[in-house]
Steps between C-alpha positions, in 0.01 A plus 500: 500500500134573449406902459163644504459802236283761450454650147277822414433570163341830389497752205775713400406887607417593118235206462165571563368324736094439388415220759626762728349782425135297467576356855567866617134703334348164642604570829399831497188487384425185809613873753881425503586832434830521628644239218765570251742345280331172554788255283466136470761245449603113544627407859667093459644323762750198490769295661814448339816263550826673473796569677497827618203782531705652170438238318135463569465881394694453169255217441231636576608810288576272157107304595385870447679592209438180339128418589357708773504819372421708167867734534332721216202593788575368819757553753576265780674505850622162661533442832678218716265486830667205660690198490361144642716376771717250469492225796807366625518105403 
């Protein structure tokens, strides 16, 4: 079965976030006044055969650890949005 997944990636809390913070004073200074804790991050999408939507999440999980994401800065939430429907033969 074919799952669509949604992975976030962002800093940990005790990483400064620079890009961030230069994204935020930019914003100000163009009259946004009202923005804080501007944080930026990696949003990937992808589709992934497995058997179950648990499956698909522990895959997506290990692609993270394994590739994705730095575990020494970033932190990362995976989500299973859907499954592709099968059709009846």
């Amino acid at each position: 079965m074919l799952f669509h997944v949604q992975v976030e990636i962002t800093l940990k809390p005790t990483v400064m976030d620079a890009q961030g913070s230069t994204i935020e004073r930019a914003l100000q200074k163009l009259g946004h006044d009202g923005v804080r804790n501007v944080h930026i991050g990696k949003f990937i999408t992808m589709e992934i055969e497995a058997n179950c939507a648990g499956c698909a999440r522990s895959a997506a999980e290990d692609m993270c650890r394994e590739l994705l994401a730095n575990p020494i800065i970033e932190q990362f939430a995976v989500q299973v949005v859907e499954a592709e429907k099968e059709c009846p033969a």
